[in-house]
ROTIVO-75366 format. One line per field, with one value per residue: x negated, z, y negated of N, C-alpha, C in turn; residue in one letter; residue number from 0. Coordinates in steps of 0.05 Angstrom, whole numbers, padded with zeros to 5 digits. Example, Ala and Ser with C-alpha at 12.3 -4.5 7.8 and 13.67 -1.06 7.14 Angstrom:
! ROTIVO-75366
n_east	-00264/-00257 $
n_up	00156/00142 $
n_north	00114/00045 $
ca_east	-00246/-00273 $
ca_up	00156/00143 $
ca_north	00090/00021 $
c_east	-00264/-00258 $
c_up	00156/00157 $
c_north	00066/-00001 $
residu	A/S $
num	0/1 $
//
This chain:
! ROTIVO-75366
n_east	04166/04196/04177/04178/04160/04133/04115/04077/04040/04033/03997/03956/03930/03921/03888/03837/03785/03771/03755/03694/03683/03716/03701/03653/03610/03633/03672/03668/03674/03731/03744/03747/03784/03828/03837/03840/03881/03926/03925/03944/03993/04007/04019/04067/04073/04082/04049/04047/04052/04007/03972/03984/03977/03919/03893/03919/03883/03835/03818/03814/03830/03882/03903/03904/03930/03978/03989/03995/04046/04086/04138/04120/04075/04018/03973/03985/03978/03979/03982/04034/04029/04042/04105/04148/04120/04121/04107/04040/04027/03972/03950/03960/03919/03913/03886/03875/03903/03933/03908/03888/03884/03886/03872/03872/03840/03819/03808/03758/03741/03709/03733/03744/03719/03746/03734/03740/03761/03723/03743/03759/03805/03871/03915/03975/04042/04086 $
n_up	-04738/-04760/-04761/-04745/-04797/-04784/-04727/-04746/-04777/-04733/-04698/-04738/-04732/-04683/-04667/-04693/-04659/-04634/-04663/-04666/-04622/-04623/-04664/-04682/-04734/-04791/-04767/-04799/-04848/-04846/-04821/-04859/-04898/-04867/-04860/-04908/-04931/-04889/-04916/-04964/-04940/-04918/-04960/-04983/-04992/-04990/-04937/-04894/-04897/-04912/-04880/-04831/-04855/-04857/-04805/-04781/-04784/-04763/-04711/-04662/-04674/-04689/-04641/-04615/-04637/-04629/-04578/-04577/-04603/-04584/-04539/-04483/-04473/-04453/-04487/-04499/-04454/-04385/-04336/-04294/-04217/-04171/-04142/-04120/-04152/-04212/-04279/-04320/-04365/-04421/-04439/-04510/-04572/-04641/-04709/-04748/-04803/-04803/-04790/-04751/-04687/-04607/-04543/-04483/-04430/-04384/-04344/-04347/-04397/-04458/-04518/-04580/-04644/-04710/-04749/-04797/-04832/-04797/-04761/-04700/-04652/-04637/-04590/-04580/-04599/-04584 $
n_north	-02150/-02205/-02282/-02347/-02397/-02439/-02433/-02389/-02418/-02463/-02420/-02411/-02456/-02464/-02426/-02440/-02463/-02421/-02378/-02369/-02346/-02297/-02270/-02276/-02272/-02271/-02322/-02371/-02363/-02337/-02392/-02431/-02407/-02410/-02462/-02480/-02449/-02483/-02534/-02528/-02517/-02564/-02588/-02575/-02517/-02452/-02417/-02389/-02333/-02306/-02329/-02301/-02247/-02255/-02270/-02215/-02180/-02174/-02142/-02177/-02223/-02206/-02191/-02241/-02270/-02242/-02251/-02298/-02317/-02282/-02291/-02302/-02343/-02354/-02373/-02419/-02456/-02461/-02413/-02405/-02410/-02358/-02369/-02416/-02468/-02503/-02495/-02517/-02560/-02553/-02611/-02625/-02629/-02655/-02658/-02712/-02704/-02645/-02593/-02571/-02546/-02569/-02552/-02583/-02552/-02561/-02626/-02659/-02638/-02645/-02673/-02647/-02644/-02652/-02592/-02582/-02638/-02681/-02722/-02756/-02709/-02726/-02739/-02707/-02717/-02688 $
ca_east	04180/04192/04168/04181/04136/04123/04102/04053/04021/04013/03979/03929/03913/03909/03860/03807/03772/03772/03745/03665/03675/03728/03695/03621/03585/03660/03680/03658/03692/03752/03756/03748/03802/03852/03844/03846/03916/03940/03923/03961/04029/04015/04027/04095/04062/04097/04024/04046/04044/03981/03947/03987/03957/03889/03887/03924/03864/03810/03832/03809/03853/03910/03908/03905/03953/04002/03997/04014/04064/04105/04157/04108/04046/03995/03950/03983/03981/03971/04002/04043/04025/04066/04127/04158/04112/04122/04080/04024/04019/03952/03946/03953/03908/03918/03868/03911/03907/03951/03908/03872/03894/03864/03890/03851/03852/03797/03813/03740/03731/03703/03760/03721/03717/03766/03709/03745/03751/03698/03752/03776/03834/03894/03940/04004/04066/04100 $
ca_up	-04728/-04770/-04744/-04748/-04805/-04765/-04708/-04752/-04772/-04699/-04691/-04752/-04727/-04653/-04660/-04699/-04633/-04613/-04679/-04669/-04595/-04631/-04692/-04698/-04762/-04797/-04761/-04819/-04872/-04836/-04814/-04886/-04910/-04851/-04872/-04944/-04928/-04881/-04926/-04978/-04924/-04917/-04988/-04983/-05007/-04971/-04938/-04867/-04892/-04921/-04856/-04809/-04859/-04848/-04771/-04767/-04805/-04745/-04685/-04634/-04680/-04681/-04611/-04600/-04656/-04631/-04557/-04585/-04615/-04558/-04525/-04462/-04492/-04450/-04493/-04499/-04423/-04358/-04327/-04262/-04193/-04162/-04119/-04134/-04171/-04236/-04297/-04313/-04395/-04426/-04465/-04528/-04591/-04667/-04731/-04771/-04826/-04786/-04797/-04736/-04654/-04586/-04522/-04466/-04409/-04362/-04342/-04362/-04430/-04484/-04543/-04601/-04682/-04736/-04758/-04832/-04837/-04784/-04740/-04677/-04646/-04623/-04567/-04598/-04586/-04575 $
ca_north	-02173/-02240/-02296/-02373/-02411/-02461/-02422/-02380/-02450/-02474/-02405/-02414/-02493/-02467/-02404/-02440/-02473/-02401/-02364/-02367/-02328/-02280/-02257/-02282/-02284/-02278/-02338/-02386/-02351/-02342/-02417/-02447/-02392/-02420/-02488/-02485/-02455/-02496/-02558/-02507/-02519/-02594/-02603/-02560/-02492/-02435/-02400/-02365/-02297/-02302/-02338/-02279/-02231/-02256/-02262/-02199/-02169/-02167/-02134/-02187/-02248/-02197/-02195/-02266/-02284/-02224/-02271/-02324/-02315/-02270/-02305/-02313/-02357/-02360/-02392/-02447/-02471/-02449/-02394/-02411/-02400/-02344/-02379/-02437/-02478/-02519/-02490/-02539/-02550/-02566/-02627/-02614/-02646/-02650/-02667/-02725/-02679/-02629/-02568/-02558/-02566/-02558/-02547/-02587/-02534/-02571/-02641/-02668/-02619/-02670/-02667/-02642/-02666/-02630/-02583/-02593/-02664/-02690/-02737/-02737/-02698/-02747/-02727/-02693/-02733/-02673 $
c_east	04175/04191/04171/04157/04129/04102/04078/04033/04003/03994/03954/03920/03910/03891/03839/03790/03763/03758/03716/03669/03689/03718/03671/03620/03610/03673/03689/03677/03720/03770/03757/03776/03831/03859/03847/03872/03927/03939/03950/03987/04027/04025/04057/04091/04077/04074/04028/04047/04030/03956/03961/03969/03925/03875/03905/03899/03835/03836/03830/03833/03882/03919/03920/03936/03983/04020/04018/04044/04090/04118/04138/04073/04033/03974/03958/03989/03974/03990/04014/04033/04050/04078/04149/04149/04122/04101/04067/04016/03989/03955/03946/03942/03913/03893/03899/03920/03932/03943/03891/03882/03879/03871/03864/03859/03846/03804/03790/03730/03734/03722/03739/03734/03734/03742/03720/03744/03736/03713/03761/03802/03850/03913/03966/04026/04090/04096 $
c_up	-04746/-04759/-04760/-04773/-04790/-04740/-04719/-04763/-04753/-04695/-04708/-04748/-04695/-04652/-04669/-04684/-04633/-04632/-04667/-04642/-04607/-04656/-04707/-04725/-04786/-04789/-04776/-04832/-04866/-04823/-04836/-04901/-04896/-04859/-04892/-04946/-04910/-04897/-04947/-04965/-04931/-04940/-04998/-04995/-04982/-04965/-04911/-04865/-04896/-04898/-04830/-04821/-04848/-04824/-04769/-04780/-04791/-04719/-04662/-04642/-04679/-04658/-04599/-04611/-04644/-04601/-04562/-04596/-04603/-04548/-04496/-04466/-04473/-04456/-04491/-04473/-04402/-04350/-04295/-04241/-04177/-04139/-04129/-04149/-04196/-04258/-04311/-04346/-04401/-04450/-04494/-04559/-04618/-04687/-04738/-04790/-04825/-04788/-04771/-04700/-04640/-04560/-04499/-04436/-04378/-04360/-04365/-04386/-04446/-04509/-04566/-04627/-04686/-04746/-04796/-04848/-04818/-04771/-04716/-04677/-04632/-04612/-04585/-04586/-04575/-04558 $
c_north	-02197/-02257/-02319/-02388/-02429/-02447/-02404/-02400/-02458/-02448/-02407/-02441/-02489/-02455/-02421/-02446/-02443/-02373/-02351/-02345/-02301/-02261/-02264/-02296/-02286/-02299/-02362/-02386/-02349/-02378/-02431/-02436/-02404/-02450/-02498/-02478/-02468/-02522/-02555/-02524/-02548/-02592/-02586/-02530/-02465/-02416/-02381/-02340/-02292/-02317/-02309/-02262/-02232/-02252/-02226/-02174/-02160/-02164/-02159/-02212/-02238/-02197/-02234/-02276/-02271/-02239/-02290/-02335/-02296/-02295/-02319/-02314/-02369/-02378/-02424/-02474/-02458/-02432/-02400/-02406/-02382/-02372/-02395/-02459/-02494/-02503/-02514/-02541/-02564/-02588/-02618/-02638/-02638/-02666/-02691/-02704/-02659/-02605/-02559/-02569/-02547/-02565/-02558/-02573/-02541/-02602/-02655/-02651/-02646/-02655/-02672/-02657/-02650/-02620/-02586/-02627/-02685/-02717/-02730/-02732/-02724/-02734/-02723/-02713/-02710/-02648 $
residu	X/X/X/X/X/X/X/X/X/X/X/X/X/X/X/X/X/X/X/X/X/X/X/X/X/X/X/X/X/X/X/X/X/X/X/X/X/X/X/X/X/X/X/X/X/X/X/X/X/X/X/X/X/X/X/X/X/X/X/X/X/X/X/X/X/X/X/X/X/X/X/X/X/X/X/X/X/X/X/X/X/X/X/X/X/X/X/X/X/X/X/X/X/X/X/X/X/X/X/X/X/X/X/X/X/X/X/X/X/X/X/X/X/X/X/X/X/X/X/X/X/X/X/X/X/X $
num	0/1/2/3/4/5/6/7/8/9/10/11/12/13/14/15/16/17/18/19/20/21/22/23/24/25/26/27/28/29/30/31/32/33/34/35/36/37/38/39/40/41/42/43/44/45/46/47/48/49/50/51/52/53/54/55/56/57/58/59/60/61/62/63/64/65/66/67/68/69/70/71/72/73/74/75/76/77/78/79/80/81/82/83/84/85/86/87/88/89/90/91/92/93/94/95/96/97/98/99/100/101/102/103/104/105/106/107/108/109/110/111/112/113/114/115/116/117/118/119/120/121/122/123/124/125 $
//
């Protein structure tokens, strides 16, 4: 399946939060490699086959990445309540930079640093 650049982007600036539980002592290595290409995109570099390669490269990021990237994305919000309901989105946060985001799922969850450039996340306008 081909898939949107853009949308494989948002997937390598949404998983990193989510690396260290997914892939341990690889976590590191893999989050320096995501952000060195996404900096790659900022600067107009064409890198989304080479960040899908990489998450699709451990079974647990293929998994996550393969979510994500389905038509019904989970990760990136809450899942409805059976009935009639409304679905309930999570905030979503961005580095300025634009290489790293973070989905606040918990009302009171403290909004973490950009672990690449050491500011905080700012509410997405979109």
């Amino acid at each position: 399946m081909v898939f949107k650049p853009e949308d494989v982007l948002e997937g390598g600036r949404s998983i990193r939060p989510y690396l260290g539980e997914l892939l341990g002592n690889d976590a590191v290595q893999v989050d320096n490699k995501l952000a060195e290409l996404l900096a790659q995109a900022q600067a107009g570099q064409s890198t989304d086959q080479q960040i899908l390669e990489i998450l699709k490269s451990y079974s647990d990021t293929r998994s996550w990445i393969a979510e994500f990237l389905s038509e019904k994305q989970v990760s990136k919000g809450f899942e409805p309540l059976p009935g009639q309901g409304q679905p309930i989105s999570a905030q979503k946060y961005n580095c300025p930079q634009g290489d790293y985001v973070w989905y606040r799922r918990i009302v009171g969850a403290t909004i973490p640093i950009c672990p690449t450039h050491g500011v905080e996340l700012i509410p997405a306008t979109h």
